[in-house]
C-alpha positions as a Markdown table, in Angstrom:
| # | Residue | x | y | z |
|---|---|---|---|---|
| 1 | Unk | 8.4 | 34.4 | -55.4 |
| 2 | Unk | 5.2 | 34.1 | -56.7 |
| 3 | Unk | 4.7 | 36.8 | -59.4 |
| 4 | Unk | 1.4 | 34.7 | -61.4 |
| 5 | Unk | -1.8 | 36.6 | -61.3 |
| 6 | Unk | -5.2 | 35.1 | -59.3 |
| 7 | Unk | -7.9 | 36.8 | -58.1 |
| 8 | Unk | -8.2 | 37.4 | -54.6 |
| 9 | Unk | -10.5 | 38.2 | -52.3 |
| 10 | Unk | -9.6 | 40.9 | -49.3 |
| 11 | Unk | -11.9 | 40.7 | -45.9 |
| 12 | Unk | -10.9 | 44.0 | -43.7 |
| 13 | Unk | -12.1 | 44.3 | -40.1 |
| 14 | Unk | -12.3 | 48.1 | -39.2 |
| 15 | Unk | -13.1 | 50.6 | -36.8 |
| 16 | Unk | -16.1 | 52.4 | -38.7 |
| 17 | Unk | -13.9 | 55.8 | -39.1 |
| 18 | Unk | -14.5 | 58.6 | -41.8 |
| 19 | Unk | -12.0 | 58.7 | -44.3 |
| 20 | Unk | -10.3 | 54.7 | -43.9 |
| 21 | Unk | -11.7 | 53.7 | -47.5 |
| 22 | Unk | -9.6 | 57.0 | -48.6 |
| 23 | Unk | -6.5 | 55.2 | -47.7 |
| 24 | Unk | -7.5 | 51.9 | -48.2 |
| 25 | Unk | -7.7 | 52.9 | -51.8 |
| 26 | Unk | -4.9 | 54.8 | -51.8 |
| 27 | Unk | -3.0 | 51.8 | -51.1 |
| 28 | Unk | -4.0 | 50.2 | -54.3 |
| 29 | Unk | -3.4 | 53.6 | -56.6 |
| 30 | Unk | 0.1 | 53.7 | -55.4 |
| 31 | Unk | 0.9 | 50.7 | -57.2 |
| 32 | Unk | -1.3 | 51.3 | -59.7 |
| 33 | Unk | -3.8 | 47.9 | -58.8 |
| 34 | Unk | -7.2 | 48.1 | -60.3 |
| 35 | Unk | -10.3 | 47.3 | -57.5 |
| 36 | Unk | -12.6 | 45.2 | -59.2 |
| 37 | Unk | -15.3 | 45.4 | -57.1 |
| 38 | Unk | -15.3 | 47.0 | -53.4 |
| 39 | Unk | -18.1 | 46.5 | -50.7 |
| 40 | Unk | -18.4 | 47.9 | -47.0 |
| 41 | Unk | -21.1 | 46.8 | -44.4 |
| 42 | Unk | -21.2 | 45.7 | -40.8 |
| 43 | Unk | -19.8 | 42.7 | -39.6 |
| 44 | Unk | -20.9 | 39.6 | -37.3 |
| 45 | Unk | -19.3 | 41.7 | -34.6 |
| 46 | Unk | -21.3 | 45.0 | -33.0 |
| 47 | Unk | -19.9 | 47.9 | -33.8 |
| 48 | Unk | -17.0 | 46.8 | -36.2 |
| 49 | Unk | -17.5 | 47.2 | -40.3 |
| 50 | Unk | -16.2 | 45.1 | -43.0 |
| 51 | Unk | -14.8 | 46.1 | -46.2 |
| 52 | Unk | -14.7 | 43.1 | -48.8 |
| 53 | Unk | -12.4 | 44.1 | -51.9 |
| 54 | Unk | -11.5 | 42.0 | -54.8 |
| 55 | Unk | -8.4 | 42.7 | -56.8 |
| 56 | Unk | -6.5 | 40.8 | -59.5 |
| 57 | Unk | -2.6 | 40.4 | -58.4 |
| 58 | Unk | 0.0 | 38.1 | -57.7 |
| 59 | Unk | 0.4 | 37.0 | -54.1 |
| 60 | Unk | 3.4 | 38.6 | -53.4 |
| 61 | Unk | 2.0 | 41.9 | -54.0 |
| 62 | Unk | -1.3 | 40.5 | -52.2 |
| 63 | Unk | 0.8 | 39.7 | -49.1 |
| 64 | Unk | 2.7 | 43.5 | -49.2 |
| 65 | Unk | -1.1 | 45.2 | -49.8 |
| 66 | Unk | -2.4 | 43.2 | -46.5 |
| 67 | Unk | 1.0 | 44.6 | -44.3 |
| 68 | Unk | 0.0 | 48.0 | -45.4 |
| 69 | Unk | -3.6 | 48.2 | -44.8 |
| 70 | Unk | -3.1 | 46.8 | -41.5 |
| 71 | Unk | -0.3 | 49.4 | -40.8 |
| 72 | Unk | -3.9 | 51.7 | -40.4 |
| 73 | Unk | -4.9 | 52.3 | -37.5 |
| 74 | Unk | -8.3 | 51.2 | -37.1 |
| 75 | Unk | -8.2 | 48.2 | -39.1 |
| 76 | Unk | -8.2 | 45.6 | -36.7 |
| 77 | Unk | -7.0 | 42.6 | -38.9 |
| 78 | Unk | -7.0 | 42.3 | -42.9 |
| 79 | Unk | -7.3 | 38.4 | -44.8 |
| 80 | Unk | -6.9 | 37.9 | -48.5 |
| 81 | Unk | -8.6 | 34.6 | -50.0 |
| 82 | Unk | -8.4 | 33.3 | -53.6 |
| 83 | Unk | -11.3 | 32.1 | -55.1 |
| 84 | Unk | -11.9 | 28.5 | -54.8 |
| 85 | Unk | -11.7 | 30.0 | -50.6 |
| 86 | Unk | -14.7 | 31.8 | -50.8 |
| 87 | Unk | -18.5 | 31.9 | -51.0 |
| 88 | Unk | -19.5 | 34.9 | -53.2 |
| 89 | Unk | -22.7 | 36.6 | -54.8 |
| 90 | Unk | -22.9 | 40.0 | -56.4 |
| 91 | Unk | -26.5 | 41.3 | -57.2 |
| 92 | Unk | -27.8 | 43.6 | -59.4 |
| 93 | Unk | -31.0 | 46.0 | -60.9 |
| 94 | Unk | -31.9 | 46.1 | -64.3 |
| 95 | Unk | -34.8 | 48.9 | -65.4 |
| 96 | Unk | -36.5 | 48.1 | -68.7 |
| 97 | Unk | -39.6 | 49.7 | -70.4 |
| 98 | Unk | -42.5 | 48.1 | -68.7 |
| 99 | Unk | -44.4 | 47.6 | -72.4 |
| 100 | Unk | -41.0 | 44.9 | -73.2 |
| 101 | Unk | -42.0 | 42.5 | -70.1 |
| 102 | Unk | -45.7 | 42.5 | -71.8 |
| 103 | Unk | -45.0 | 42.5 | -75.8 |
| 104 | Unk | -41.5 | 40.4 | -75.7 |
| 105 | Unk | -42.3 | 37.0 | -74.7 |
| 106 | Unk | -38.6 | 36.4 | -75.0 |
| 107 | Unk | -37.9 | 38.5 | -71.7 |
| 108 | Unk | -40.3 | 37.0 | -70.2 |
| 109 | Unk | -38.1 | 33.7 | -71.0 |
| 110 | Unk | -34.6 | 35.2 | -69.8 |
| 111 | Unk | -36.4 | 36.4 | -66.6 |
| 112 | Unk | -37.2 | 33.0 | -65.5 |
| 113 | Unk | -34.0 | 31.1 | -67.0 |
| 114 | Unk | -31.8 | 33.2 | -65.5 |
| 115 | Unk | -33.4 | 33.2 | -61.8 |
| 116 | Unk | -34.0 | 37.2 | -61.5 |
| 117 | Unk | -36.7 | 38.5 | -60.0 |
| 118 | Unk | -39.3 | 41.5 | -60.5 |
| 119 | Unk | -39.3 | 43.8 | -58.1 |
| 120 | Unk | -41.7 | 46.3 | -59.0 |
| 121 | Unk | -43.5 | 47.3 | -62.1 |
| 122 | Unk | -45.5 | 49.9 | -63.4 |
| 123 | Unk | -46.4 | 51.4 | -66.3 |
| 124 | Unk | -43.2 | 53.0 | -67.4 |
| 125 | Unk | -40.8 | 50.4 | -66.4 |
| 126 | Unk | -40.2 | 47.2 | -64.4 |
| 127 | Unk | -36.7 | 46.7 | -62.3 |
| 128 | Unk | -35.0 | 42.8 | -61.7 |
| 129 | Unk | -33.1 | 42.1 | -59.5 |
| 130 | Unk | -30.5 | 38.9 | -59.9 |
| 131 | Unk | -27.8 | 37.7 | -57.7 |
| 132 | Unk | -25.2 | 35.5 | -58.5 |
| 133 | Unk | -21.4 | 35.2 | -59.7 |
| 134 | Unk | -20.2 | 37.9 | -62.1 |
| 135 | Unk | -20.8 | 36.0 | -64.8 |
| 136 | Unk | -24.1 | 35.1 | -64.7 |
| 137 | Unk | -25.1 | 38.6 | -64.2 |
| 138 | Unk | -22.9 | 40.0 | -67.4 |
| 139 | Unk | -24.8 | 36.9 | -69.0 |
| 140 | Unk | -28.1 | 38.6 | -68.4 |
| 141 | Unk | -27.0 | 41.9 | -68.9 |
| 142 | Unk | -25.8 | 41.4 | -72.7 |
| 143 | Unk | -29.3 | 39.1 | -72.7 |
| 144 | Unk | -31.4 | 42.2 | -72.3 |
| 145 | Unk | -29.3 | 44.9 | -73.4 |
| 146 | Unk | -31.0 | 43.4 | -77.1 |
| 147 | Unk | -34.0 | 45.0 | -75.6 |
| 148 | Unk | -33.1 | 48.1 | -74.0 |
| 149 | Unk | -31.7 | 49.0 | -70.5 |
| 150 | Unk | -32.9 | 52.2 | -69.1 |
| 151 | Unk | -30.6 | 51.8 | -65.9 |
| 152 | Unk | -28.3 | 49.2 | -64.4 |
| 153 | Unk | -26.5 | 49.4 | -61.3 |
| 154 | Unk | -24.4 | 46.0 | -59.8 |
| 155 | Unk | -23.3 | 45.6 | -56.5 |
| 156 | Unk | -19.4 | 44.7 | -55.3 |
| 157 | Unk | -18.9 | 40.9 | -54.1 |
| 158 | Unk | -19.8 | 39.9 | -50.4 |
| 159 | Unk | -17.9 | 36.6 | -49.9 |
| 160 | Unk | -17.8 | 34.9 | -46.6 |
| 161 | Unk | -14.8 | 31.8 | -46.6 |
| 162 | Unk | -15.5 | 28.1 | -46.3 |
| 163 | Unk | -12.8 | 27.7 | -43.6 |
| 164 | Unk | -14.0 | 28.9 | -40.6 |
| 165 | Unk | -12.2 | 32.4 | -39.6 |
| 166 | Unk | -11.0 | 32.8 | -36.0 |
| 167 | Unk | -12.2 | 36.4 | -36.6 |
| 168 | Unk | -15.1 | 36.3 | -34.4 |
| 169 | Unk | -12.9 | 34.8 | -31.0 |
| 170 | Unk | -10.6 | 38.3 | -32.4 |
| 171 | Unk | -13.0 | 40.8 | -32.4 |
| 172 | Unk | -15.0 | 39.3 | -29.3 |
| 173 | Unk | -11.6 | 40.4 | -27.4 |
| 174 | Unk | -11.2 | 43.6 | -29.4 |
| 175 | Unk | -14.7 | 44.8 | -28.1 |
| 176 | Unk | -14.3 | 43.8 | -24.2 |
């Protein structure tokens, strides 16, 4: 029995059906697992979404989590992957006082440095946007919260593996 913790992260193939994340989450409250980050979107297959969740557990309670959420009916098949598995960005907005970008040369410096990108400004604020692992975005956030963050918002993790899944030979059958 494996009880040491990693960080994994859980691909879900669905049916796109109101109320699904409800239980999905539900899942994880009942024994009392913290969701790190949780994203939902459509997949490489028409008409089926994709829930990408990352948790911090052991593998034993990984491998219990994945029989229950695909115990739902319209998840069609659930994969867990640790880390060194997966591909993974996160991405994030930052909006700062637009006078800061002009008058602090410094930001001008973290901007570039760290990769992030304007997106708009005018003459009350500016947003960036920066993608990358967790870390590098908590690295710019505590870079410009120095100067003042009027709003921040990040994104959960989209991860795709670097093993080939079988999904898509699965879901092609699912649909016909």
């Amino acid at each position: 029995m494996s009880t040491e913790v990693h960080t994994y992260t859980v691909s879900i193939y669905t049916e796109n059906n109101i109320g699904l994340l409800n239980r999905i989450s539900a899942i994880f409250q009942r024994r009392h697992i913290n969701v790190e980050s949780i994203n939902s979107s459509i997949s490489e297959i028409d008409g089926v979404s994709r829930f990408t969740i990352v948790v911090s557990i052991s593998e034993d309670q990984m491998k219990k989590i994945i029989g229950q959420i695909e115990k739902q009916v319209e998840v069609i098949k659930a994969f867990y992957h640790a880390e060194e598995d997966t591909i993974y960005q996160e991405s994030c907005l930052f909006k700062i006082k637009s006078e800061l970008l002009f008058e602090e040369r410094q930001i001008q410096n973290i901007i570039k440095d760290s990769n992030a990108r304007i997106v708009t400004v005018n003459r009350e604020f500016f947003v960036l946007e920066k993608s990358g692992r967790r870390h590098e975005i908590e690295l710019l956030y505590r870079e410009l919260s120095v100067f003042g963050i009027m709003q921040f918002t990040r994104s959960g993790r989209i991860a795709v593996t670097k093993d080939e899944m079988k999904i898509s030979e699965m879901l092609q059958a699912f649909n016909n």
